[in-house]
ZAKEVEX-899071 format. One line per 8 residues: number of its first residue (from 1); their letters; for each residue x, y, z of C-alpha. Coordinates in Angstrom, 3 decimals, decimal comma. Each point is the difference from the previous one (the first is absolute). Example, Ala and Ser with C-alpha at 12.3 -4.5 7.8 and 13.67 -1.06 7.14 Angstrom:
<rs>
1) AS) 12,300:-4,500:7,800; 1,370:3,440:-0,660
</rs>
This chain:
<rs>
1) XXXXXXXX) 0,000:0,000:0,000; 2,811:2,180:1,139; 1,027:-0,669:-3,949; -2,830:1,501:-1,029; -0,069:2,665:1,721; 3,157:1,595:-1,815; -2,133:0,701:-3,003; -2,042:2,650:1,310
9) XXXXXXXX) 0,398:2,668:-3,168; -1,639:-2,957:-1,663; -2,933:-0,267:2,071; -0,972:3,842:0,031; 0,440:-0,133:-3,816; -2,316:-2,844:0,098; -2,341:1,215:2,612; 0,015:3,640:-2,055
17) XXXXXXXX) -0,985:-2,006:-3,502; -2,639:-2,274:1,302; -1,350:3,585:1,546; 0,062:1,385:-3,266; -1,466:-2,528:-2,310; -2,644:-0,149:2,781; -0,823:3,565:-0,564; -0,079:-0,767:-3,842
25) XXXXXXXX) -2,486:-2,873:0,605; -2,037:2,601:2,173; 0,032:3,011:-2,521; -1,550:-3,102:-2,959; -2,584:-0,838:2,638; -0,891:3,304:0,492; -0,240:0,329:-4,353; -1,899:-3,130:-0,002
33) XXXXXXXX) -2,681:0,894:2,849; -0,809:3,289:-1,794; -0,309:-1,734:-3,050; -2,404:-2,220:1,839; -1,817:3,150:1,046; -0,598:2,098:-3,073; -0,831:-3,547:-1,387; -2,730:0,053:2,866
41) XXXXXXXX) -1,346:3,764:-0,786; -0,462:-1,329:-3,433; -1,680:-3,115:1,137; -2,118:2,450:2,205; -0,583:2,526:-2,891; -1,752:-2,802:-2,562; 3,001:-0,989:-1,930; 1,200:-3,831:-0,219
49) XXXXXXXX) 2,835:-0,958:2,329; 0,988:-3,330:1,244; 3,345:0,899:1,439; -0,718:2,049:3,167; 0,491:-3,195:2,222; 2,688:-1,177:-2,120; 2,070:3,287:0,211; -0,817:0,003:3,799
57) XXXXXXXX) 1,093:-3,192:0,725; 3,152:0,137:-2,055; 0,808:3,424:1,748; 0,168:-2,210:3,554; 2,206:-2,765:-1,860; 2,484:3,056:-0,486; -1,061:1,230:3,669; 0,885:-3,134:1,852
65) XXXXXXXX) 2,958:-0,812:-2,155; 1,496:3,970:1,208; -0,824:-1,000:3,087; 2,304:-3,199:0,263; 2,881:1,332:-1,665; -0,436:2,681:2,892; -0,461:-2,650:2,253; 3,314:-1,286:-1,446
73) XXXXXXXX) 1,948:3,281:0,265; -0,945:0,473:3,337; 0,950:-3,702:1,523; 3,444:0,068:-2,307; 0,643:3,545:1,684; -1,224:-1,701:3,801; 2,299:-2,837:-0,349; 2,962:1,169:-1,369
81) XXXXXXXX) 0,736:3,588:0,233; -2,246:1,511:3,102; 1,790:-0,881:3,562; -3,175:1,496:1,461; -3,392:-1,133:0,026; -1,746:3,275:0,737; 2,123:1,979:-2,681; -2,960:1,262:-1,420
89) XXXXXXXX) -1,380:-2,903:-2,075; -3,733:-1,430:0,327; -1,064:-1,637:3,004; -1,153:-3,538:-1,516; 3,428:-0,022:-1,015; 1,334:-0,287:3,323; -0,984:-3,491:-0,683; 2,098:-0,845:-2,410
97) XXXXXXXX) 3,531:-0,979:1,571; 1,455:-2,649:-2,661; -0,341:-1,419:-3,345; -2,571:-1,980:0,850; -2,299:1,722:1,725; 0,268:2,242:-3,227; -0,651:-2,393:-2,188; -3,258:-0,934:1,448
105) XXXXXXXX) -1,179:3,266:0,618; 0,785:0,134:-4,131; -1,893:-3,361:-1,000; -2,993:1,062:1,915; -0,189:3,139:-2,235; 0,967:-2,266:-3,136; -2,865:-2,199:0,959; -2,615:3,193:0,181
113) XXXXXXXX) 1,880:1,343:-3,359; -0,718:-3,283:-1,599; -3,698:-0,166:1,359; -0,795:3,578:-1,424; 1,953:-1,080:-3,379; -2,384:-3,201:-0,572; -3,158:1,810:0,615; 1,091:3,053:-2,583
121) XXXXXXXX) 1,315:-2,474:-2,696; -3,608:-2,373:0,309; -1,446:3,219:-0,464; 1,854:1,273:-2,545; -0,583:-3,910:-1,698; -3,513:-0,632:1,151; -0,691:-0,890:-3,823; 2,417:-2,819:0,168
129) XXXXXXXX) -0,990:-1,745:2,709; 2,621:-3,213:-0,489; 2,124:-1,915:2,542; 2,638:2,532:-0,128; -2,101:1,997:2,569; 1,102:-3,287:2,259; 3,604:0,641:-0,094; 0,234:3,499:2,204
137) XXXXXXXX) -2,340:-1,118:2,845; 2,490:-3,551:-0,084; 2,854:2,092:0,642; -1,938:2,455:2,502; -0,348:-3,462:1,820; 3,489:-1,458:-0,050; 1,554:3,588:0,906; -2,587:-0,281:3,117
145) XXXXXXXX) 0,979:-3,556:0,850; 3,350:1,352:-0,272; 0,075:3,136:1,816; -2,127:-2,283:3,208; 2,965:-2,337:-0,059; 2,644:2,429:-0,304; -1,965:2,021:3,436; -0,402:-3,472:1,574
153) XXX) 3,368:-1,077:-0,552; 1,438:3,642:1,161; -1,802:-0,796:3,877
</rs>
């Protein structure tokens, strides 16, 4: 650990990236809900528009995925680089002392990312109905079996 530890330019670069491309996947949300909502007004004004939900769901896809790559940032920063756990970062993150508890506080979001993802893409599909619609809520399942025995084993 005490290895690792040396690298700590390499973390804060990290840490400052993730933060960044998780602003970037916040600003398309942002695009992608008001698309969703002039869609809407339209919808509301008489006009045909099937892609208010579809805009609005695909905004949180972009949401959630900002918010784990800040999620990242954060936990990379906790680990390596901060000696202090009050130094100013958020208070769930107090939580987060190693890799591991990082990386489940990660595959829980993954999970919810891949939940919001299946019900946007069977909307965006709900013409094709098909056993391809199987294949997300199969790995939604394995990633849960997986993230109860990862928690399990970590006790």
């Amino acid at each position: 650990m005490k290895r690792l530890l040396r690298y700590r330019l390499l973390y804060v670069i990290i840490s400052i990236f993730c933060a960044l491309n998780a602003v970037v996947f916040v600003l398309v949300g942002v695009v992608k809900a008001v698309h969703g909502y002039v869609s809407l007004v339209r919808l509301l004004a008489g006009e045909e528009s099937e892609t208010v939900g579809l805009f609005l769901l695909q905004s949180l896809d972009s949401f959630l995925v900002g918010l784990v790559l800040l999620i990242f940032a954060f936990g990379i920063y906790r680990i390596f680089v901060s000696h202090s756990p009050q130094e100013g970062l958020p208070p769930w993150l107090h939580e987060v002392n190693n890799l591991r508890d990082l990386k489940l506080m990660l595959w829980e979001a993954i999970m919810v990312i891949l939940l919001v993802f299946s019900v946007s893409y069977i909307h965006s599909h709900k013409h094709e109905v098909g056993w391809k619609f199987l294949v997300i809520p199969g790995i939604i399942l394995l990633a849960a079996i997986s993230y109860y025995l990862m928690k399990k084993a970590a006790k």
